[in-house]
Gaussian input, Z-matrix of N, CA and C with variables (Angstrom, degrees):
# hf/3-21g

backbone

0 1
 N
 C     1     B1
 C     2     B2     1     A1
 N     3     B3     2     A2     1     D1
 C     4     B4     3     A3     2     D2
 C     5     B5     4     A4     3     D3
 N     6     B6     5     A5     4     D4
 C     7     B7     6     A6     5     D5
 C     8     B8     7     A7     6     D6
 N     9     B9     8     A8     7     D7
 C    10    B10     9     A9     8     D8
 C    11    B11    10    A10     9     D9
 N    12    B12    11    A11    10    D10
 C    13    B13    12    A12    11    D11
 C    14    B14    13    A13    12    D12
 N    15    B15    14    A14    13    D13
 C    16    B16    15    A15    14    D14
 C    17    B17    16    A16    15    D15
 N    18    B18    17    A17    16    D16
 C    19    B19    18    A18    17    D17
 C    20    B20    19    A19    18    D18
 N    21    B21    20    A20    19    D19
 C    22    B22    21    A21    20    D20
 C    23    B23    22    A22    21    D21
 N    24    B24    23    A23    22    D22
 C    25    B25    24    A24    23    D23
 C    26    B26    25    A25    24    D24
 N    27    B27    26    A26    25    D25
 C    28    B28    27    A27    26    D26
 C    29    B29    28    A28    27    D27
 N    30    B30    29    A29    28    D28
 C    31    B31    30    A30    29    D29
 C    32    B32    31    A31    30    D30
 N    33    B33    32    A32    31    D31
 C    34    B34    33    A33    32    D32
 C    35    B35    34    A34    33    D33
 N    36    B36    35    A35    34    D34
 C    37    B37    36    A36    35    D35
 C    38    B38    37    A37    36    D36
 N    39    B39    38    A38    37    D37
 C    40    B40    39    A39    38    D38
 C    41    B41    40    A40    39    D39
 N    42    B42    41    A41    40    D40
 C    43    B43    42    A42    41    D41
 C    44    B44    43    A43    42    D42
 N    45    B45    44    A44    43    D43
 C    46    B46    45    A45    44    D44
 C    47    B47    46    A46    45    D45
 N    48    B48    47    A47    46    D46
 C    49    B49    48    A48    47    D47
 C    50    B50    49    A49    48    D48
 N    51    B51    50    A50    49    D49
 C    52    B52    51    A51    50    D50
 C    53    B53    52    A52    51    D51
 N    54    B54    53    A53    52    D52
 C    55    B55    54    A54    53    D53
 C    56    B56    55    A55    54    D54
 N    57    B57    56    A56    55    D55
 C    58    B58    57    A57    56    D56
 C    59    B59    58    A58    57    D57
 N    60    B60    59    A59    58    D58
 C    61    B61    60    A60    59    D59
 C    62    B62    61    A61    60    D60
 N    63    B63    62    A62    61    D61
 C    64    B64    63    A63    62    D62
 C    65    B65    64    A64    63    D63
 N    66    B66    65    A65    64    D64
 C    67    B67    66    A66    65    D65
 C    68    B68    67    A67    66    D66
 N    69    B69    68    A68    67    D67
 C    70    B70    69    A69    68    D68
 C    71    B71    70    A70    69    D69
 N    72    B72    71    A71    70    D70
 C    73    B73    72    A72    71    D71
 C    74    B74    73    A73    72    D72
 N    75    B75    74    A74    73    D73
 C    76    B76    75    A75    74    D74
 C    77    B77    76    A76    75    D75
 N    78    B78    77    A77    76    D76
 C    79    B79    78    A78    77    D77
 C    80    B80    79    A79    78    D78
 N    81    B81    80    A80    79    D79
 C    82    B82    81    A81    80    D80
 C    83    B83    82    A82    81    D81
 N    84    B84    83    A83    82    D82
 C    85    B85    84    A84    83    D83
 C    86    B86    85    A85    84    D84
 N    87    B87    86    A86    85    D85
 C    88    B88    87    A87    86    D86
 C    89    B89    88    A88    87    D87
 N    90    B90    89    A89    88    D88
 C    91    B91    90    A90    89    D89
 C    92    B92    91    A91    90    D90
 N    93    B93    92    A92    91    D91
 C    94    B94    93    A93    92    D92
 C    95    B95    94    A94    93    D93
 N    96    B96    95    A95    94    D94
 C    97    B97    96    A96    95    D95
 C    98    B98    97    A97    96    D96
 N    99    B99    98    A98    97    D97
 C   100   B100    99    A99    98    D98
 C   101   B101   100   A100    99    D99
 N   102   B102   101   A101   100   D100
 C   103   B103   102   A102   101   D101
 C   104   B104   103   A103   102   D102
 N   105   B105   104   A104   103   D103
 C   106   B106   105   A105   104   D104
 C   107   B107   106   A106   105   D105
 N   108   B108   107   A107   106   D106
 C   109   B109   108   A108   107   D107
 C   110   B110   109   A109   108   D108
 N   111   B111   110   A110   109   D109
 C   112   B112   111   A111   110   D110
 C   113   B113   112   A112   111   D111
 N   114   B114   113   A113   112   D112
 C   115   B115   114   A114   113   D113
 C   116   B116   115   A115   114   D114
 N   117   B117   116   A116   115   D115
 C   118   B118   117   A117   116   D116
 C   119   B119   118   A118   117   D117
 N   120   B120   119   A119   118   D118
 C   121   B121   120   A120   119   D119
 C   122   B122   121   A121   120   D120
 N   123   B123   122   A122   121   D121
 C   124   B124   123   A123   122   D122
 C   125   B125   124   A124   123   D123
 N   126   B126   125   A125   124   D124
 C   127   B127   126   A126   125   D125
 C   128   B128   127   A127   126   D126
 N   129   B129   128   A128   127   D127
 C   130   B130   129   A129   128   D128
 C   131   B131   130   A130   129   D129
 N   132   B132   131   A131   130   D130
 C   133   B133   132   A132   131   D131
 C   134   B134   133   A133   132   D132
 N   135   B135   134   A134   133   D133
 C   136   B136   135   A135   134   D134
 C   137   B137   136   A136   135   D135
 N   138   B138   137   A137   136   D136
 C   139   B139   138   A138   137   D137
 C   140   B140   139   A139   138   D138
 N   141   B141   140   A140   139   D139
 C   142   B142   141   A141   140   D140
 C   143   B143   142   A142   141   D141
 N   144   B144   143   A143   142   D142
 C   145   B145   144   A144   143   D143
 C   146   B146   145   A145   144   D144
 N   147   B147   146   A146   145   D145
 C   148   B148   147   A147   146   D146
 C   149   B149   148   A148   147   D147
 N   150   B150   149   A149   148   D148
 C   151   B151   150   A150   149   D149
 C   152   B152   151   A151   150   D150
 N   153   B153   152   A152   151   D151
 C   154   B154   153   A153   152   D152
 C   155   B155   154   A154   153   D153
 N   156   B156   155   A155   154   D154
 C   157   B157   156   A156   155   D155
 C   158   B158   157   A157   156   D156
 N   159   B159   158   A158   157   D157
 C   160   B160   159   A159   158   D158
 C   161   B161   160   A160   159   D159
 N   162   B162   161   A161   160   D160
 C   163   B163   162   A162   161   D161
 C   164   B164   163   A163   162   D162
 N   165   B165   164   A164   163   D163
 C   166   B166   165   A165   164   D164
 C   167   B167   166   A166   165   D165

   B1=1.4605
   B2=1.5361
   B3=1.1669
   B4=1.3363
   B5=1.7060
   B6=1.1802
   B7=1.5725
   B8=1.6665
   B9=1.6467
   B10=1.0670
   B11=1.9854
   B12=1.3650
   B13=1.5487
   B14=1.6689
   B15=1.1532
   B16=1.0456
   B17=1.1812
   B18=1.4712
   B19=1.3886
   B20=0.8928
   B21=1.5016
   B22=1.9109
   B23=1.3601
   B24=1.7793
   B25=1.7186
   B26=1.4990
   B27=1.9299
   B28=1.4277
   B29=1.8215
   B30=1.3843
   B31=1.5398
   B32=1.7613
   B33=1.5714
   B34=1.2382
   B35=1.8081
   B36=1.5337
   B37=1.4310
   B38=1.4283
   B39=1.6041
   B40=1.4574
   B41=1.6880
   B42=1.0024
   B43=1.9716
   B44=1.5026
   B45=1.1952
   B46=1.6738
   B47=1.9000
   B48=1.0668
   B49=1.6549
   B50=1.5406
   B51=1.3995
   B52=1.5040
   B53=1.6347
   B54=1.2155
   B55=1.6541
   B56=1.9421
   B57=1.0215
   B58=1.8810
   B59=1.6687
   B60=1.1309
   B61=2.0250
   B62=1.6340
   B63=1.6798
   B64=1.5714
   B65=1.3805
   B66=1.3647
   B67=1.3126
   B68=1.2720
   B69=2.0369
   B70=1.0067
   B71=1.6925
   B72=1.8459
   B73=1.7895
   B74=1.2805
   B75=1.4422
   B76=1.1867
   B77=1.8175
   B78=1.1648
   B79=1.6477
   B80=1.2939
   B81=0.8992
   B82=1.6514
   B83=1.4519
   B84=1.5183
   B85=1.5870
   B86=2.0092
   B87=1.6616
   B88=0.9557
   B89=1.3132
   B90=1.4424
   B91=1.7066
   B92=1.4186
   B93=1.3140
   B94=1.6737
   B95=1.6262
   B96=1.8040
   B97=1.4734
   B98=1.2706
   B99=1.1416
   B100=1.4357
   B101=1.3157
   B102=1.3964
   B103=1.5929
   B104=1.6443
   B105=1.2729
   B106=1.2652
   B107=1.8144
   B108=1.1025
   B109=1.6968
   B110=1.8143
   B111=1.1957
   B112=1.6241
   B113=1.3529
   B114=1.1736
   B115=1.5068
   B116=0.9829
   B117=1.5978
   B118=1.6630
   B119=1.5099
   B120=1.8089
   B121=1.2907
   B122=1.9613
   B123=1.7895
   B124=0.8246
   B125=1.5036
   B126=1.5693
   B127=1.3334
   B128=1.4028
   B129=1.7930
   B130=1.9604
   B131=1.1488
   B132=1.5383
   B133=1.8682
   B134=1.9456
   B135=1.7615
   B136=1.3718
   B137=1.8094
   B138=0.9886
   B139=1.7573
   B140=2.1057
   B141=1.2964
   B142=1.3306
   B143=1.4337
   B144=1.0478
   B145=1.8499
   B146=1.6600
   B147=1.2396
   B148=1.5645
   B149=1.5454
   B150=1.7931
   B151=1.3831
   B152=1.5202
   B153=1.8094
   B154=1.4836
   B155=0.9996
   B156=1.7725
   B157=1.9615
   B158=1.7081
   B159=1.2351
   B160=1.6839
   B161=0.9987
   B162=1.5778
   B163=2.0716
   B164=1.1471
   B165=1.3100
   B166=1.6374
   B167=1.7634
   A1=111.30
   A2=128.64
   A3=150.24
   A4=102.27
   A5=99.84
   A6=107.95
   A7=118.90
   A8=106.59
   A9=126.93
   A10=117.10
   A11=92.17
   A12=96.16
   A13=109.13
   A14=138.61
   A15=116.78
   A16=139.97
   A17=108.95
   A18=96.21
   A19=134.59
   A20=134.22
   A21=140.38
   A22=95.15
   A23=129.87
   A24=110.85
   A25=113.46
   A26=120.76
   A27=111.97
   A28=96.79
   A29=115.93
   A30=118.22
   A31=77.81
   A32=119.83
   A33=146.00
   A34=100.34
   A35=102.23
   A36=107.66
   A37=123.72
   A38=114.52
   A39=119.25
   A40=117.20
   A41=98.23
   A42=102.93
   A43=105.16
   A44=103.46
   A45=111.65
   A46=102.71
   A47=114.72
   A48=111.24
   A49=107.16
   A50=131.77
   A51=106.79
   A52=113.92
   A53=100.77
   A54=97.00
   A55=89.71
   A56=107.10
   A57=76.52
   A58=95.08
   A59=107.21
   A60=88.30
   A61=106.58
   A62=119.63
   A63=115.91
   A64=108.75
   A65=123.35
   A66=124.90
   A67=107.27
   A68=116.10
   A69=101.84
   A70=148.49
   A71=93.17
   A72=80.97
   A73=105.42
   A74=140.63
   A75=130.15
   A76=122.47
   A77=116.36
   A78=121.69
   A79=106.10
   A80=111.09
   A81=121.21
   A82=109.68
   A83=144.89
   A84=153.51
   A85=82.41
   A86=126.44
   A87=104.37
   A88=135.19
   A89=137.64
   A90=118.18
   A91=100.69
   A92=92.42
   A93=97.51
   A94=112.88
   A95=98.48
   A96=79.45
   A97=131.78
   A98=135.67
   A99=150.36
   A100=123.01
   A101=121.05
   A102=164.28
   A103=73.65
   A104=124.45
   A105=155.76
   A106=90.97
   A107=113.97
   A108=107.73
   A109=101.78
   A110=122.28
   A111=122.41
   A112=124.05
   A113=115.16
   A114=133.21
   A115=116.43
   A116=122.81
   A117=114.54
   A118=110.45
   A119=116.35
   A120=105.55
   A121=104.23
   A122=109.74
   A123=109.78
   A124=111.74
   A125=109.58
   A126=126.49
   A127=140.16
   A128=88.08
   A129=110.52
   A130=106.10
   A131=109.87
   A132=118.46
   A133=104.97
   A134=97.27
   A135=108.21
   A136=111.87
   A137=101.57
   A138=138.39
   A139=90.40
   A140=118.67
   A141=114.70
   A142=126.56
   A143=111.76
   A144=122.46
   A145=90.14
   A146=113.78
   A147=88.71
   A148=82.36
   A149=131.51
   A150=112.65
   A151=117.24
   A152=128.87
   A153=84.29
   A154=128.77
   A155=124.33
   A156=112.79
   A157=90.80
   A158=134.57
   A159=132.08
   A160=99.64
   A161=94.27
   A162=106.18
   A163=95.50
   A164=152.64
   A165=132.49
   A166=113.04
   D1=-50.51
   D2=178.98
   D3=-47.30
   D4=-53.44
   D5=-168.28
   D6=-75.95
   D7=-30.90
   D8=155.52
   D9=-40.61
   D10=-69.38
   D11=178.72
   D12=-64.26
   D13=-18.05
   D14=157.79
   D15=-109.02
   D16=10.21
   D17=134.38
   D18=-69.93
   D19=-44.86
   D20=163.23
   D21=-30.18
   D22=-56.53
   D23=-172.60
   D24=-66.95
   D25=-10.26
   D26=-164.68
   D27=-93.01
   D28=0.46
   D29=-141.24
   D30=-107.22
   D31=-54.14
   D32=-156.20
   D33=-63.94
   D34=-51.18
   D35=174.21
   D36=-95.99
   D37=12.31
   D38=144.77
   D39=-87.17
   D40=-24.51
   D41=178.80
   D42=-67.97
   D43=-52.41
   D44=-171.36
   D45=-61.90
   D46=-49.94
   D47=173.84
   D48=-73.97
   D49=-27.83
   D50=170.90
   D51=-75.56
   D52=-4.03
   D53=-169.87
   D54=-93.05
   D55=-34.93
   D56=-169.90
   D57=-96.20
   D58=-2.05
   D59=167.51
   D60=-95.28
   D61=11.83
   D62=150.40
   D63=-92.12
   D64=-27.72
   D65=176.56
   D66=-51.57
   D67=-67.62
   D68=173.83
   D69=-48.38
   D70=-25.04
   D71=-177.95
   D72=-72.34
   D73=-15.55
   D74=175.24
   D75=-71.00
   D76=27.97
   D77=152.21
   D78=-76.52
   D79=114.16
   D80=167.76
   D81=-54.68
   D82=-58.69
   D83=-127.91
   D84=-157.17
   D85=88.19
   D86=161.65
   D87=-100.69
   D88=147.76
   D89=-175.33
   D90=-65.26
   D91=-176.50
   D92=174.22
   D93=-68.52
   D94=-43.26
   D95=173.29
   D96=-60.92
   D97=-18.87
   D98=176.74
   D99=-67.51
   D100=-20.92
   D101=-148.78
   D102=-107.11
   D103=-107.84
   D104=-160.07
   D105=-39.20
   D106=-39.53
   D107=-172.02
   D108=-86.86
   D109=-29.24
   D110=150.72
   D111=-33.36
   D112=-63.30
   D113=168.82
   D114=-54.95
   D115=-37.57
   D116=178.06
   D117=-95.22
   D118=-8.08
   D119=178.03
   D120=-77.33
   D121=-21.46
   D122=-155.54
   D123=-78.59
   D124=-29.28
   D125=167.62
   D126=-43.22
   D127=-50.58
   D128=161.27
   D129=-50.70
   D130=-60.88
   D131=-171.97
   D132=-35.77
   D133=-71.31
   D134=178.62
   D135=-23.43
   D136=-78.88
   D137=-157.37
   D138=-55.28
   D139=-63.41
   D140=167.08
   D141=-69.69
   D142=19.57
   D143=-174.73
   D144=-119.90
   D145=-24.28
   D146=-149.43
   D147=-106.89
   D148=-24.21
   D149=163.92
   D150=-73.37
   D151=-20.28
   D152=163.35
   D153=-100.51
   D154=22.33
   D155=165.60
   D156=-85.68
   D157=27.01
   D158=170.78
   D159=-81.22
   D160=-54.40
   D161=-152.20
   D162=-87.13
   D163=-24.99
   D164=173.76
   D165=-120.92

């Protein structure tokens, strides 16, 4: 049961970071900082994708 619910929180807080690193690729003209915040939205995405094909 335990393990259950956290995956739903590991699943819940991979949705929420793939959704604003799709947000982000949709800047048309980005600065660099914006550039640089792509890469780190894209990283979270990575990094929480790849622990939950671990855990199930």
């Amino acid at each position: 049961m335990q393990e259950d619910i956290r995956y739903k929180q590991r699943f819940e807080n991979f949705e929420k970071s793939f959704l604003l690193f799709k947000n982000a690729l949709d800047i048309e003209t980005p600065s660099i900082v914006e550039k640089a915040g792509v890469i780190q939205f894209f990283e979270t995405t990575f990094e929480l994708a790849w622990k939950l094909m671990k855990e199930k």
